[in-house]
N, C-alpha and C positions, 0 to 999 in steps of 0.2 A: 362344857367349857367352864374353868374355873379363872380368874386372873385375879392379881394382888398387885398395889404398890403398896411401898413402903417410905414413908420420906423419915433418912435419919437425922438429919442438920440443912439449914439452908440450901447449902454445896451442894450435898448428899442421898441421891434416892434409889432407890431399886425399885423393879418388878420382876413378877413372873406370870404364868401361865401354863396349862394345861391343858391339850385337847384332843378328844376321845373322838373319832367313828369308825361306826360297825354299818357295812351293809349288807346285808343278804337276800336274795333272792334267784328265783329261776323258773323258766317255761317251761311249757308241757310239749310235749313231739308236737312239730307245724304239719298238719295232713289240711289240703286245700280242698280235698277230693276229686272228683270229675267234672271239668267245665265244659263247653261249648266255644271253639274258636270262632268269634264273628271278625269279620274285616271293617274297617275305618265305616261304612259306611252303614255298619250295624247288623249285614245281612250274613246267614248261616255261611263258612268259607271252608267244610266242610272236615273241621279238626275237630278233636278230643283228645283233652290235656287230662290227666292226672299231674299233681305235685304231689311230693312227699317228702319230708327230710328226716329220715328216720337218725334217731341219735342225735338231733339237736340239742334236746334234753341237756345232755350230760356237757353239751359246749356252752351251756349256757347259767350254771350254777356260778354263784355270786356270793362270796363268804369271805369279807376284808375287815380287818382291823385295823385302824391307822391312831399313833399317839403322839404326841407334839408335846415337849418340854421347853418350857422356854425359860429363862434369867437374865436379865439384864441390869445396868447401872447407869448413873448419869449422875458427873459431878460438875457441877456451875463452877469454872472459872471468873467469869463474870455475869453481868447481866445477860450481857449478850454471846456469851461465848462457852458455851461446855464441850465437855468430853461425854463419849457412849461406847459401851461395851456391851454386846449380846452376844449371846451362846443358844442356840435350839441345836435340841436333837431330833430327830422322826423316827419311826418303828414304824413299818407297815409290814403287814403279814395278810398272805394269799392263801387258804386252805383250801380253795376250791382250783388250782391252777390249769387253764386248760391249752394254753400255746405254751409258756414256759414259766419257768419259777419266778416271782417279781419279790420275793421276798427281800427286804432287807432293811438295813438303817442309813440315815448319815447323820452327823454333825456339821454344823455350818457354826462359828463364830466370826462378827464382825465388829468395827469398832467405826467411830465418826468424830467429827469434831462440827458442831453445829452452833451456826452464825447467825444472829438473827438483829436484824436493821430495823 
């Protein structure tokens, strides 16, 4: 994460920001192997489980970028009374995708009028 203000005149300030993550990661196949079904009461109830979830693996890979621009402004009316204007954008990117593509961006810009007693 990087952020900046800026103050150009009393009025008058900006900021920005930037921020960067990356996560990646992922499992190895779940094999639970072969257990013993006991009943509530602890005693032998005369099962045998295997689990196995072959191909987890590959449901399971984790490789995201996410980026965040931010600028905004803020000029004083008065003591108590300014204006705001902000803009972020996002970028996120999925190269590992395993239900469906979530790739993509937006922009949000807002603005405010801020009162302060």
């Amino acid at each position: 994460m990087f952020s900046a203000d800026f103050t150009y005149s009393d009025k008058l300030s900006f900021n920005g920001s930037i921020v960067w993550n990356n996560g990646e990661a992922e499992m190895e196949d779940v094999d639970a192997g072969t257990f013993t079904g006991l009943d509530p009461n602890g005693s032998y109830a005369g099962m045998n489980h295997y689990v196995s979830l072959p191909g987890w693996e590959d449901n399971s890979d984790l490789e995201i970028d996410q980026v965040e621009y931010s600028l905004g402004a803020v000029y004083n009316l008065t003591d108590s009374i300014s204006l705001n204007l902000n803009a972020s954008y996002f970028d996120y990117s999925d190269d590992e995708p395993y239900l469906y593509d979530t790739d993509g961006d937006v922009l949000y810009v807002n603005g405010g009028i801020t009162m302060r007693f």
